[in-house]
C-alpha positions as CSV (number, residue, x, y, z in Angstrom):
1,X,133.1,-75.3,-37.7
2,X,136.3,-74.0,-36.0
3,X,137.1,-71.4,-33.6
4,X,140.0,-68.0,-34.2
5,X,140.5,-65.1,-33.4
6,X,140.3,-62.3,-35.3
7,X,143.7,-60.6,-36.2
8,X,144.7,-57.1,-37.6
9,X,145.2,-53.7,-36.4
10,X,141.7,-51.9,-34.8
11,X,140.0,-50.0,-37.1
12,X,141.4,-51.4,-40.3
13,X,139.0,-52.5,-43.2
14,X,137.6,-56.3,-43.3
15,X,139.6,-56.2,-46.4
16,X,142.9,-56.3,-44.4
17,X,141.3,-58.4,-41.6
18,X,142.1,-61.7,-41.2
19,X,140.6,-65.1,-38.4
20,X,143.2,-67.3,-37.3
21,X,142.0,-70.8,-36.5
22,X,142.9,-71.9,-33.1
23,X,143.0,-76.0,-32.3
24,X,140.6,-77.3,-30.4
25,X,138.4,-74.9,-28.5
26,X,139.3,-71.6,-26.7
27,X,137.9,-72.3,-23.3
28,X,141.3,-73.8,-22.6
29,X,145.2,-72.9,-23.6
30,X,144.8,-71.3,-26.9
31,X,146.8,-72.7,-29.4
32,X,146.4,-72.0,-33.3
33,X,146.5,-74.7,-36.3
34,X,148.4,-71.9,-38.3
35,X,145.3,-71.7,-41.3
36,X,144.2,-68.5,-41.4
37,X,141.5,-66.8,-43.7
38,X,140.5,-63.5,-44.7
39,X,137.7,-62.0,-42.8
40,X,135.3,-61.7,-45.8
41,X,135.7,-65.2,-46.4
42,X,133.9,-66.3,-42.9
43,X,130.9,-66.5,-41.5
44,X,131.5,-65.3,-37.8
45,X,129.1,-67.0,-35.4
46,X,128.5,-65.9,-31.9
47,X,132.0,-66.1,-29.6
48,X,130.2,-68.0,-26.9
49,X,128.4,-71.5,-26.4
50,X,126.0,-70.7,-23.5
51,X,124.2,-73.5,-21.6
52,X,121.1,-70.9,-21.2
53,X,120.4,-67.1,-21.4
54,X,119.4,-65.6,-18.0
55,X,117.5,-62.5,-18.6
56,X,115.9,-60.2,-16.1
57,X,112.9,-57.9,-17.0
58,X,111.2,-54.8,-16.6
59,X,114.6,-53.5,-15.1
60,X,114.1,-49.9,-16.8
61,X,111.5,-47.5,-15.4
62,X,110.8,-45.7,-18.9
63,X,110.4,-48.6,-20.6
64,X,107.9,-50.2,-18.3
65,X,106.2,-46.8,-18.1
66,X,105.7,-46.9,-22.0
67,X,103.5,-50.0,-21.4
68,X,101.8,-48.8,-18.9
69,X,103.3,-52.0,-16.9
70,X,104.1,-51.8,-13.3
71,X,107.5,-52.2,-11.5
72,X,107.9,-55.2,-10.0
73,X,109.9,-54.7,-6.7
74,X,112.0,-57.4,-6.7
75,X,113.4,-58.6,-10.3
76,X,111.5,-60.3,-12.5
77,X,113.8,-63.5,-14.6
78,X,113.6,-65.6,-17.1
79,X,115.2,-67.9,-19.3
80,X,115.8,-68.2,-23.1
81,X,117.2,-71.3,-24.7
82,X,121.2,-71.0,-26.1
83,X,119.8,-71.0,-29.9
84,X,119.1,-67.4,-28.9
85,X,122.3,-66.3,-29.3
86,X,123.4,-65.8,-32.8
87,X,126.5,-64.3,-35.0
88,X,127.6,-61.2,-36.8
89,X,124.4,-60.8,-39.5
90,X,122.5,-63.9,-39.0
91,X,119.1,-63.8,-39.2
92,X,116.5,-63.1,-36.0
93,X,113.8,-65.8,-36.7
94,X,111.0,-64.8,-35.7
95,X,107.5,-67.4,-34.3
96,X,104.6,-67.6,-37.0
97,X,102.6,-66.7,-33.9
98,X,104.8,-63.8,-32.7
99,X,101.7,-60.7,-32.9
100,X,103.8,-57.9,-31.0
101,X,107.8,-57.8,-32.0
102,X,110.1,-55.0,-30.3
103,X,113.7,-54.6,-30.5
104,X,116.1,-54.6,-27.5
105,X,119.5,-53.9,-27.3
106,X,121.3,-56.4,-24.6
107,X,124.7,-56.5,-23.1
108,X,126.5,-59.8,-22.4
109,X,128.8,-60.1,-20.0
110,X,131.3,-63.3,-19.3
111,X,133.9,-62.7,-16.1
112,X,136.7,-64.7,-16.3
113,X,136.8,-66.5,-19.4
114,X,139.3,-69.0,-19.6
115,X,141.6,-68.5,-22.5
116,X,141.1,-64.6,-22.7
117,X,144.1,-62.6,-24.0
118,X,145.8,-65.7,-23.9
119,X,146.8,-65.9,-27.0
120,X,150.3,-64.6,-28.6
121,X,150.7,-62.0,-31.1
122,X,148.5,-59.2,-32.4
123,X,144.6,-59.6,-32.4
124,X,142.1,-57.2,-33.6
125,X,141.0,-56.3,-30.1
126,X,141.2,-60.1,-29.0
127,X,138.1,-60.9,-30.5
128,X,137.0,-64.3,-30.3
129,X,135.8,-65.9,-33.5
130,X,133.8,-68.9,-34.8
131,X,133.9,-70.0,-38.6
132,X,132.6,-72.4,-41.2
């Protein structure tokens, strides 16, 4: 596995897209092995290596209200384990025991990542990339 970043100009087709493998990690000073490979070729996992997920629930009032579930007054968290957070088209695994699946949307938001928009040169909009 290696990290890059995912070069070429926004909007342009995978086709003309391609990851440039950076050295090392890119929690740090970004510097890049100069291998690159064309987009289609990778397998782009998630840009992040969280410890834990935080996530807080029953934060919107129509949703609750569809399950006829209360709101709580103060926020109600909990925790979901780092193999939660997968790439671009990898597959949601689902429990043998799950009864009651829905899907969510969620946001993630990192503030003050070390390495961002660090790195020289044009980027597809500074994407962070893993590959295999």
């Amino acid at each position: 596995m290696s990290f890059g970043t995912v070069e070429g100009e926004s909007g342009a087709s995978p086709d003309a897209v391609t990851v440039a493998e950076i050295d090392g990690h890119p929690f740090g000073p970004v510097r890049f092995t100069g291998q690159r490979w064309a987009l289609p070729d990778v397998r782009l996992l998630s840009p992040i290596l969280p410890s834990k997920v935080v996530g807080i629930g029953r934060n919107y009032v129509e949703h609750a209200a569809e399950h006829g579930a209360e709101i709580p007054t103060e926020p109600m968290m909990f925790l979901k384990p780092s193999t939660s957070v997968i790439g671009q088209h990898d597959v949601i695994r689902l429990p043998v025991q799950s009864k009651r699946v829905e899907h969510e949307a969620e946001l993630a938001v990192v503030i003050g990542a070390p390495g961002a928009r660090r790195a020289p040169g044009p980027r597809f909009s500074g994407t962070p990339a893993a590959t295999t």
